[in-house]
C-alpha positions in Angstrom: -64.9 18.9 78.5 -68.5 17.2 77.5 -70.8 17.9 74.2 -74.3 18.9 73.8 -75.7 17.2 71.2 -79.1 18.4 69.3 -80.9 16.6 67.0 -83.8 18.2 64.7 -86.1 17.1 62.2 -87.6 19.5 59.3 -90.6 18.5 57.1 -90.6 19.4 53.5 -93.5 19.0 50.9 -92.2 17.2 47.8 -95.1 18.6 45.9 -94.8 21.4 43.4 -98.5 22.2 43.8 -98.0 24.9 46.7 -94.4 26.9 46.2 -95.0 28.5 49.0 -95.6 26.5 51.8 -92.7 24.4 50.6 -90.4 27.7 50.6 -91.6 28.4 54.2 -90.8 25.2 55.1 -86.7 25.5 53.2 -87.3 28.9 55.5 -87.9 26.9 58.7 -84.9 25.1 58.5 -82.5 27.4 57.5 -83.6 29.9 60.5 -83.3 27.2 63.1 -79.6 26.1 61.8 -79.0 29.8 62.3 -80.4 29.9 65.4 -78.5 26.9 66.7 -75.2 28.2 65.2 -75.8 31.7 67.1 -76.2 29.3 70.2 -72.6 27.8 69.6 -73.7 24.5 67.8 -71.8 23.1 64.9 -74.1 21.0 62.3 -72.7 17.8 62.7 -74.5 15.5 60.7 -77.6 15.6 58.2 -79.5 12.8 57.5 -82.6 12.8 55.1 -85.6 10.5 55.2 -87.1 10.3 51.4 -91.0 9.5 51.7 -93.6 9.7 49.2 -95.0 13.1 50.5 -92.2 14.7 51.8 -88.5 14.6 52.9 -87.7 14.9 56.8 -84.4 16.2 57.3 -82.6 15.4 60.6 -79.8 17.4 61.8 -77.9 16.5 64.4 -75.8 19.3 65.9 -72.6 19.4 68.4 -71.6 21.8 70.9 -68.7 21.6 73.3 -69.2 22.7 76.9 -66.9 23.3 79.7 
């Protein structure tokens, strides 16, 4: 048995000023962890990167395969 490992980053605004671009981006994210879940992947790991714009979130995610 081996493992397929993913890794993805996600952008998100710290700024208040435009709600909605920031929820589109929370959006983003969540639909590709669902995606990659549908696919079989586990979320692993979740790191986030604080920066003075935005926070990047990396996800690292785990499948086993045969």
């Amino acid at each position: 048995m081996s493992q397929s490992i993913q890794v993805i980053e996600n952008r998100v605004s710290k700024s208040d000023a435009d709600t909605v671009a920031k929820s589109r981006q929370i959006g983003y994210r969540a639909q590709e962890l669902a995606d990659y879940a549908r696919a079989g992947y586990d979320l692993a790991h979740t790191a986030t990167i604080d920066g003075p714009e935005y926070v990047t979130f990396v996800d690292t995610l785990t499948r086993a395969t045969y």
